[in-house]
C-alpha positions as a Markdown table, in Angstrom:
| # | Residue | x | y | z |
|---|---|---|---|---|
| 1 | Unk | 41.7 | 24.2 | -38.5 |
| 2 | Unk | 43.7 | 26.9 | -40.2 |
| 3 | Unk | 41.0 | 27.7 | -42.3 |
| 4 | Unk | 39.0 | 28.6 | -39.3 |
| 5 | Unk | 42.0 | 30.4 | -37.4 |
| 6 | Unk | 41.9 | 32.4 | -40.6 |
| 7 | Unk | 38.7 | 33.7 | -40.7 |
| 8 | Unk | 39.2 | 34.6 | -37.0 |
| 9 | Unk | 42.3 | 36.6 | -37.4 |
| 10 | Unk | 40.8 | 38.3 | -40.4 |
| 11 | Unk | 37.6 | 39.1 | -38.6 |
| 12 | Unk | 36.6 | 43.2 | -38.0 |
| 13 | Unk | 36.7 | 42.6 | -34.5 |
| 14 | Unk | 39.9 | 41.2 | -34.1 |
| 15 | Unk | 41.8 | 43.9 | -36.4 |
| 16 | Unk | 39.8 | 46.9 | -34.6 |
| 17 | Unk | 40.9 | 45.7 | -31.1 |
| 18 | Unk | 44.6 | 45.1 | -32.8 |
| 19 | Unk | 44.6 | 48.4 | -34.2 |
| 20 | Unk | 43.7 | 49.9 | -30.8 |
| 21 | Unk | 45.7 | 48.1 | -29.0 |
| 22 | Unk | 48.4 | 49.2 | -30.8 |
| 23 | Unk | 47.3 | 53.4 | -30.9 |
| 24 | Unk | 46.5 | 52.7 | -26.9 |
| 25 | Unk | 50.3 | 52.1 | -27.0 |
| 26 | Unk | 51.4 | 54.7 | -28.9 |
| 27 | Unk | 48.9 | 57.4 | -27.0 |
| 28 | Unk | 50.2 | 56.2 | -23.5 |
| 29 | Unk | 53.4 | 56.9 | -24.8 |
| 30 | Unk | 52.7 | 59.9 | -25.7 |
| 31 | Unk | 50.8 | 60.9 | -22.6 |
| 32 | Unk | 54.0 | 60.0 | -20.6 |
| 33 | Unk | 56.1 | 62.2 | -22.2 |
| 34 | Unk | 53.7 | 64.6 | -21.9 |
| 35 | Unk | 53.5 | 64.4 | -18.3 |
| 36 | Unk | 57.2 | 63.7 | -17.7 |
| 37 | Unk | 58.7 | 66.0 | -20.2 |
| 38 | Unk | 56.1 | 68.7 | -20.4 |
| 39 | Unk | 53.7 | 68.9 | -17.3 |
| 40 | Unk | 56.6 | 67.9 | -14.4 |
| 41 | Unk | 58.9 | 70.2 | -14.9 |
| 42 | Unk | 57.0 | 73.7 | -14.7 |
| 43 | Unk | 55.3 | 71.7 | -11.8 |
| 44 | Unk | 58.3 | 71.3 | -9.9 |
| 45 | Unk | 59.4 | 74.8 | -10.9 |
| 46 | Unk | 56.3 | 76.0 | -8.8 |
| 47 | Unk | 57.0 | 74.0 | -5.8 |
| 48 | Unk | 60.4 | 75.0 | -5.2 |
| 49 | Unk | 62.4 | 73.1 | -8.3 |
| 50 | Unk | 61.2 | 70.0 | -7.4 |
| 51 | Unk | 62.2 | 66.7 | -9.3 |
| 52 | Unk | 58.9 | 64.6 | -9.0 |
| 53 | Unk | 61.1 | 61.3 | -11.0 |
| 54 | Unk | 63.8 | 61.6 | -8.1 |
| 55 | Unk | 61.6 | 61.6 | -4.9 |
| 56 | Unk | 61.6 | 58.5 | -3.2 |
| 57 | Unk | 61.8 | 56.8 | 0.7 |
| 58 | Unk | 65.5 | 55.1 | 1.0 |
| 59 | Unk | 64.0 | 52.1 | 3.0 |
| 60 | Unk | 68.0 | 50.9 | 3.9 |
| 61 | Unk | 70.3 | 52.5 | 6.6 |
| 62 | Unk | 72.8 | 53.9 | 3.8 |
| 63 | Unk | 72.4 | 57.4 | 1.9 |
| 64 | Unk | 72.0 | 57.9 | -1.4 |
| 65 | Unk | 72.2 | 61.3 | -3.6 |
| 66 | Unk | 69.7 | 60.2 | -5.8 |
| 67 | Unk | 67.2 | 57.5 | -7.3 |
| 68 | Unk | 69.3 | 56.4 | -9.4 |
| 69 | Unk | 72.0 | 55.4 | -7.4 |
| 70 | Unk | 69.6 | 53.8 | -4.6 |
| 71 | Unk | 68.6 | 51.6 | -7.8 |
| 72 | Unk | 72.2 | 51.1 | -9.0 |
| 73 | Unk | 72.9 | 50.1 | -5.1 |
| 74 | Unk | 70.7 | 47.6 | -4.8 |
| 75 | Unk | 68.5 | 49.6 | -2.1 |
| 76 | Unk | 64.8 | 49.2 | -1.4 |
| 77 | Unk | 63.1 | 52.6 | -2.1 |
| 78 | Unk | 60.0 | 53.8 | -2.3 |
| 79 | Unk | 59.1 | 55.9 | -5.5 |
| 80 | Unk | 56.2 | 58.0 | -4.3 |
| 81 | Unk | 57.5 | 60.5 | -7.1 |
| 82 | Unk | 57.4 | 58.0 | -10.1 |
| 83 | Unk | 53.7 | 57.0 | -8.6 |
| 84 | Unk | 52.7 | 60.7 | -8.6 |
| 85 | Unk | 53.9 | 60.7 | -12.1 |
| 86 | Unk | 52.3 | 57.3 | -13.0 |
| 87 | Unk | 48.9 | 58.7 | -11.6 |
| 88 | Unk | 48.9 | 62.2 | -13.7 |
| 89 | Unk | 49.2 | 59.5 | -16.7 |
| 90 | Unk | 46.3 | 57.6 | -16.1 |
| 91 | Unk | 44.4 | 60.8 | -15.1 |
| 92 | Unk | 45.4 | 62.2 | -18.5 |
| 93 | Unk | 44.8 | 59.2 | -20.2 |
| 94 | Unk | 41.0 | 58.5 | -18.4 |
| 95 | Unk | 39.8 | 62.2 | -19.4 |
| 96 | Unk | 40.9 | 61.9 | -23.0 |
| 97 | Unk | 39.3 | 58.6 | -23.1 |
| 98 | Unk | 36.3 | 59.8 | -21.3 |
| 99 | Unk | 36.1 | 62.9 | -24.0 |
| 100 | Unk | 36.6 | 60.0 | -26.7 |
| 101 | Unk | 33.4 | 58.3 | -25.7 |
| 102 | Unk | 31.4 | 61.1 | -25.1 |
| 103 | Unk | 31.4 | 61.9 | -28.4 |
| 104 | Unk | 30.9 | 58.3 | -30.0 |
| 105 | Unk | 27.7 | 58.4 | -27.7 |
| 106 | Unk | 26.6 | 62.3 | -29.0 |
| 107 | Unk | 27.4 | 60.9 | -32.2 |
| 108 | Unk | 25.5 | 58.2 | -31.9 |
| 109 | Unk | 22.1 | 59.7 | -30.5 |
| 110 | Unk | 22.3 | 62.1 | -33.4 |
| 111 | Unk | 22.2 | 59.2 | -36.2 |
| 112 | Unk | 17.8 | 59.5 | -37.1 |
| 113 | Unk | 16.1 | 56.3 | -36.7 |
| 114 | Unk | 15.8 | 53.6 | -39.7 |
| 115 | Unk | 12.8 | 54.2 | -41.8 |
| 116 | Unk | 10.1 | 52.6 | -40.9 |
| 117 | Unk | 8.5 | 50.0 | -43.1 |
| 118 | Unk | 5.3 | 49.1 | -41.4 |
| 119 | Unk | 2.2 | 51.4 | -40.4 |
| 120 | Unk | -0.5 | 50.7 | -37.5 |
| 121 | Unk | -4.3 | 49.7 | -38.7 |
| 122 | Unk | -6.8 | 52.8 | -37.6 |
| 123 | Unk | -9.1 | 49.9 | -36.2 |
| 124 | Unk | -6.8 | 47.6 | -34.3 |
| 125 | Unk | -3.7 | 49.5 | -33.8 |
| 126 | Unk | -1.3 | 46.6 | -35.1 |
| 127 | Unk | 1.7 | 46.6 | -37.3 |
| 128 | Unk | 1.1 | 46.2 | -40.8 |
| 129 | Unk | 2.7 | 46.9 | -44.3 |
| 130 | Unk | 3.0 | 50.3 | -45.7 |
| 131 | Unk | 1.9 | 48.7 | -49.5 |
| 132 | Unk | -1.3 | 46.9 | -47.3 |
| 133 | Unk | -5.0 | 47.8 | -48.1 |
| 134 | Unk | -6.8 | 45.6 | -46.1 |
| 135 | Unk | -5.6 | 44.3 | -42.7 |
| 136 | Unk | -4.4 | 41.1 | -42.4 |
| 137 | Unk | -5.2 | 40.7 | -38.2 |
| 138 | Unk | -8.8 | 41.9 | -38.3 |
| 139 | Unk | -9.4 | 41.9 | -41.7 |
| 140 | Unk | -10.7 | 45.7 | -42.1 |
| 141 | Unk | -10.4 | 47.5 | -45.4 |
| 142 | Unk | -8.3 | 50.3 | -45.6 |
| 143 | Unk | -8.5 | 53.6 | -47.3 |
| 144 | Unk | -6.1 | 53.8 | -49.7 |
């Protein structure tokens, strides 16, 4: 049994999709601090200094200055601005993967076609061997 658990963990497969997994991780987390460090701020400097991470609905009857303290209250909010955020991430991160494949598939349509080893008979138009001289479905000599 550990024989066979072996040869699954040490499989191609299994360490490509570990090894993306694990750049997935690191990308996203990269993507977020792109958006929350990078893209947010000039943002929010356009629409009238605007903190995107601090907007929210305070759902209870008390006020709060900011998210933070709603959270360290206890209060139910609603974090419209940490979804707004959330959704410029996965916009982000779709495109980039979008880009990603694109090219995979360009790359792929670009590869030339395997060699051929067989050629068609003149007289019945089916698959033989290149090396053939004389068809082996209708039996017709061929010039060599």
């Amino acid at each position: 049994m550990f024989k066979e658990f072996k040869e699954f963990a040490i499989k191609g497969s299994v360490m490509d999709l570990a090894i993306g997994v694990i750049i997935g991780t690191a990308f996203g987390k990269i993507v977020t601090s792109l958006v929350n460090d990078v893209i947010m701020p000039p943002l929010g400097l356009l629409l009238g200094k605007v903190d995107f991470s601090n907007l929210y609905f305070n759902l209870s009857s008390r006020n709060f200055p900011s998210l933070a303290a709603a959270r360290a209250a206890g209060a139910p909010t609603l974090n419209y601005g940490l979804f707004i955020n959330a959704v410029i991430d996965f916009v982000i991160v779709a495109f980039v993967i979008f880009l990603l494949v694109k090219q995979i598939n360009r790359l792929k349509r670009q590869s030339p076609p395997p060699a051929s080893n067989t050629k068609k008979c003149p007289y019945c138009f089916l698959e033989i061997p290149l090396p053939a001289t004389k068809c082996g479905h209708c039996a017709s000599t061929l010039g060599v």
